[in-house]
C-alpha positions, -999 to +999 in steps of 0.1 A: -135+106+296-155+099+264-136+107+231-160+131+221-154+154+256-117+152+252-120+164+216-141+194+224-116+201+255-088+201+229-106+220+206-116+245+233-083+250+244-063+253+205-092+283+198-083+295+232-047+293+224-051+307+188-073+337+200-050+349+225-023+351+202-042+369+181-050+398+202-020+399+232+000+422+212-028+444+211-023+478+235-049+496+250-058+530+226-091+555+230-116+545+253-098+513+266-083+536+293-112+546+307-117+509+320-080+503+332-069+497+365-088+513+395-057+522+423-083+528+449-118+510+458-150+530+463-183+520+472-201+548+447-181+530+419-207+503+423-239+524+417-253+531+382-243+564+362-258+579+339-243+556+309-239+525+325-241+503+356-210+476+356-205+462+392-187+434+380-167+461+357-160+484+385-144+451+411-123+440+382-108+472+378-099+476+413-086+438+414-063+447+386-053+481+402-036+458+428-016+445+401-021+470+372+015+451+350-018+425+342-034+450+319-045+444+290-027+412+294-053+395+319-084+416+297-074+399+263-070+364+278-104+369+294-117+377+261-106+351+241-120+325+271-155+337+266-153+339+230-145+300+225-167+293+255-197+310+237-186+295+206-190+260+224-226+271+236-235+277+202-224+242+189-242+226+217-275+246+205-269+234+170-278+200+180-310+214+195-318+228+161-310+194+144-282+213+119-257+185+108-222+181+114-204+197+086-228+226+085-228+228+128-187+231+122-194+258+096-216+277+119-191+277+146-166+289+123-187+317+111-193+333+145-157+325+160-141+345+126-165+367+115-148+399+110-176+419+133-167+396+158-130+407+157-151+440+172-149+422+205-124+393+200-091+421+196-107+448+214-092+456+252-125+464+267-147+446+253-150+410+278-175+427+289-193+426+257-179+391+254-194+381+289-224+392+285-229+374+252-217+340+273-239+341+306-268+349+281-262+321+260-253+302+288-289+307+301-300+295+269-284+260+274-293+255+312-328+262+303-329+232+278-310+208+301-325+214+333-361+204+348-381+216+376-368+250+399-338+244+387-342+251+353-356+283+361-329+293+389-299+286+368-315+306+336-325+335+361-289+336+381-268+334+343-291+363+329-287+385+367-248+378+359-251+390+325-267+421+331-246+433+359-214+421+332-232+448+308-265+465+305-275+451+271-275+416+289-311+427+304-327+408+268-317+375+277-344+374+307-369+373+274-347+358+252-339+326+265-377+314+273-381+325+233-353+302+223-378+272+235-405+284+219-387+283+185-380+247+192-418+242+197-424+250+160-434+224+138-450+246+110-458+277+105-494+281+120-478+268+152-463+302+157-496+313+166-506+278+186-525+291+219-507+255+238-470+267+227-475+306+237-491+293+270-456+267+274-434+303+277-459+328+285-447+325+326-410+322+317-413+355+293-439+375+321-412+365+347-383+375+327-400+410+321-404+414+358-372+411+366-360+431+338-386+457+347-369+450+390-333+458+374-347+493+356-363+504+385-333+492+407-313+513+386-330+545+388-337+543+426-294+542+429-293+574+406-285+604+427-318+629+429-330+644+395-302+626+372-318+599+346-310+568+327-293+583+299-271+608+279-288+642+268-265+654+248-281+641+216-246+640+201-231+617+226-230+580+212-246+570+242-279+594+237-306+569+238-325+577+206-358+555+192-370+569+163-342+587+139-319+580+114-299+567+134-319+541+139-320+531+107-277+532+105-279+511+134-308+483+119-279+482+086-246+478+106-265+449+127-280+433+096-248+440+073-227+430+104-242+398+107-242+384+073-215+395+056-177+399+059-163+430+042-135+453+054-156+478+070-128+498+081-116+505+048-154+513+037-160+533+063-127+548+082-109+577+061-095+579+041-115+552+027-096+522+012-119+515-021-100+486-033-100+465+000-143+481+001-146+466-030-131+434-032-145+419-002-181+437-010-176+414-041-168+384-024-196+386-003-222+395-032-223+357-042-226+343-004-255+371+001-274+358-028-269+323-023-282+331+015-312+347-001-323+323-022-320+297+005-349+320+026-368+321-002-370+283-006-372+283+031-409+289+027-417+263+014-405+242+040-434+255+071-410+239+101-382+260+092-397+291+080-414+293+113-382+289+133-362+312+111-391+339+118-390+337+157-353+338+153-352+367+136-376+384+160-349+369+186-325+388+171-338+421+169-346+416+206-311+410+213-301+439+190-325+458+205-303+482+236-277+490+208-301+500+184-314+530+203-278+542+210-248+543+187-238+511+172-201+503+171-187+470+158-183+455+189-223+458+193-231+429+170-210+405+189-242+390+207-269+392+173-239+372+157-247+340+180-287+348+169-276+348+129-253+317+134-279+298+137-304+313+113-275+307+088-269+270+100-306+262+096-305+275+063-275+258+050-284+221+066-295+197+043-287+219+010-266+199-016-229+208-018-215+217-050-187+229-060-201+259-072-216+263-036-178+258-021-165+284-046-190+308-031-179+298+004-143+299-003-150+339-017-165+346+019-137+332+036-112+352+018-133+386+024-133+373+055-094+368+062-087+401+041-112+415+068-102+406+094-062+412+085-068+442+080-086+453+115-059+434+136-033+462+120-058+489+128-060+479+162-024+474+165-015+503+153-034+524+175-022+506+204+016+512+193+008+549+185-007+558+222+024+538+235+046+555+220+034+590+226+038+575+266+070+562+263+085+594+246+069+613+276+088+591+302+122+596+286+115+633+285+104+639+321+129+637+342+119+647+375+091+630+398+055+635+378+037+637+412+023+675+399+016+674+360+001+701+336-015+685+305-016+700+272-033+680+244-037+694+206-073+681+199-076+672+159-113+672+146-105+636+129-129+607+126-124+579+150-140+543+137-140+509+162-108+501+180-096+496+141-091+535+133-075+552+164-060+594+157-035+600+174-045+618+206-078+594+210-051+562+210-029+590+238-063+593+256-054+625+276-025+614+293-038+578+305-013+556+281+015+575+299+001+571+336-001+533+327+036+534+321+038+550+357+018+519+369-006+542+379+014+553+411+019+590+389+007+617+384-009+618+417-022+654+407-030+658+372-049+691+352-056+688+316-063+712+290-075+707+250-069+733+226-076+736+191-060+727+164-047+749+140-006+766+123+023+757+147+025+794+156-012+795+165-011+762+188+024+780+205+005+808+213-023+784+231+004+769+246+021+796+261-012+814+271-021+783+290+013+784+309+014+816+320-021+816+329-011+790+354-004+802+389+004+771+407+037+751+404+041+723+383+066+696+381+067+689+344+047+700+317+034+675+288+027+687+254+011+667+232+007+676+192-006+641+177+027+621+179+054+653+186+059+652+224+077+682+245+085+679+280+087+709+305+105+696+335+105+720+362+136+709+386 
């Protein structure tokens, strides 16, 4: 084995290592429930929905639900694989784009610690996400090193993976045919050369045909008069083109992949203004140098072209979050597209140490960051365990029959970094977890306002007695305060 292979193993394997030590004491909160353990197989499972169609998804779940003590356990390990796998994609792609050592090492870097990469790497639900990102890179790569049908097979078979991992992995049937034209650019004009568009015109036509097959595919499994989509405008996965939201979106992808401030404390209340504005400091130096360096850029017609068609790459890649809600975990795969960009502008640059200062302030936003998500996502995680664990030491009877009753708080939710209460307690799903699933085997839920103690008793009690059938416990839920009606 060559020295060079053996290095990359080890350094695979300590990212690996590092990674899932990071996030393994990180419990499932808020929508991480929804895509636990499946007890039972069906075959409808399999077909699309109105959000999303996730085969691969849906046969996990059930896999795990044979052995449901594996969750989130198995999820984060799997997460942390495909992040340092993508990672090592992306460093074999920097040689493509002739970005030196150092700076290739940098680049890596960037992507595996970015702090909007922590939006995946510590998330429970999100490989995925982190799949996706892989099998489309990974199409990228086999692309390059391949010749004849080959080349085209492989590309084809990692893009059909990564779209059936998750939807947004339709781009990479365009995207990866665009990643050799960029290498085709020798100057600027060449952009528009009639030879180089001709070299991926078949790839990209092909690539739209089957991403046009998968649509269609898709909407021929939907039952009769149900679409591809959410109406309700205000549900985050209401496909919507032209609104503001739009333009939130474009700014959490762009800010998201170049910069590294605590987003949580900017944007999750109550807002923490001194973490907000320290690390939106230590990235105003970084953002200007980065700046500066496109501007140069233009004078130098190779890169300027390749920067260009990368950025268009990236907006392609962006492109099925941008028309639906954008959470954190939705830059993970424009973050590979940026790495790059960033590594092409920082190759060849002198070093100085003013320029190392400027790094160094990045880094430390960066850490601060990224610190400061890992407790928000821990947190939440402890809180919906503990609201489960209380429940269990409360009920003591057999929860085969269990009335729900959940105090519903109009709070803000933000990421898997800012969890309220009952979103971490997800409606009774952290305590059926503890029940490995097996209980409650029936299971009716109710949500009621907020509002004084006395008026959430009387919602309480009106629910109850509204109740004709029998019961074996009742769970009420107010935010952390748990009360247990065992019926024995």
């Amino acid at each position: 084995m060559k020295k060079s292979t053996k290095n990359a193993l080890y350094w695979l394997l300590g990212m690996f290592i590092l990674f899932a030590l990071i996030s393994i004491f990180i419990r499932p909160s808020g929508d991480d429930w929804e895509t636990g353990p499946l007890p039972d197989f069906q075959w409808a499972k399999l077909l699309p929905n109105t959000r999303f169609w996730r085969p691969f998804e849906e046969i996990y779940r059930v896999l795990i639900g044979n052995v449901p003590w594996v969750y989130p356990w198995l999820n984060h390990l799997l997460v942390a694989l495909a992040h340092v796998l993508t990672a090592y994609c992306l460093y074999q792609l920097c040689d493509c784009f002739k970005i030196n050592k150092p700076v290739k090492t940098g680049v890596i870097l960037y992507f595996l610690f970015s702090p909007f990469a922590m939006g995946t790497a510590m998330t429970v639900d999100a490989w995925t996400q982190a799949y996706a990102a892989f099998w489309g890179i990974l199409s990228v790569l086999v692309y390059f090193r391949n010749t004849g049908i080959k080349k085209y097979l492989f590309r084809l078979g990692c893009c059909v993976i990564a779209v059936f991992t998750k939807e947004s992995g339709i781009v990479w049937f365009v995207v990866t045919p665009l990643f050799f034209y960029v290498l085709q650019i020798d100057t600027f004009s060449s952009i528009f050369k009639k030879e180089n568009i001709n070299k991926i015109a078949l790839p990209v036509i092909v690539g739209v045909v089957f991403a046009i097959i998968y649509v269609v595919l898709r909407k021929l499994l939907l039952p009769t008069g149900i679409g591809i989509g959410v109406d309700n405008p205000y549900d985050r996965y209401h496909v919507s083109i032209l609104s503001m939201r739009l333009f939130r979106n474009i700014l959490m992808i762009i800010g998201g992949c170049f910069t590294s401030f605590d987003s949580v404390a900017l944007f999750y209340y109550p807002r923490n203004w001194l973490l907000a504005g320290i690390t939106i400091i230590l990235n105003v130096p970084f953002l200007l140098l980065t700046g500066s360096l496109f501007v140069k850029a233009f004078s130098d017609k190779q890169r300027i072209g390749k920067i260009i068609v990368l950025i268009i790459i990236l907006f392609i890649v962006s492109s099925p979050h941008l028309i639906v809600q954008v959470g954190e975990m939705h830059v993970y795969p424009s973050l590979v597209i940026s790495a790059i960009i960033l590594g092409i502008l920082y190759s060849g640059i002198k070093y100085s140490p003013k320029i190392y200062m400027i790094l160094a302030a990045f880094i430390i936003s960066a850490l601060i960051s990224n610190i400061h998500k890992w407790i928000g996502a821990y947190t939440g995680g402890q809180v919906g365990y503990g609201i489960a664990l209380d429940i269990k030491e409360k009920t003591t009877v057999e929860p085969n029959k269990v009335l729900l009753i959940c105090v519903w708080y109009d709070e803000q939710q933000y990421s898997s970094f800012g969890i309220p209460a009952y979103a971490a307690f997800n409606l009774g799903r952290s305590a059926e977890s503890l029940y490995k699933y097996q209980y409650p085997k029936s299971f009716k839920k109710f949500i009621i306002k907020d509002g004084d103690e006395s008026f959430i008793e009387k919602q309480v009690n009106n629910i109850i007695q509204s109740e004709t059938e029998k019961y074996d416990c009742i769970w009420i839920v107010n935010r952390t305060n748990v009360k247990v009606i065992n019926n024995e």
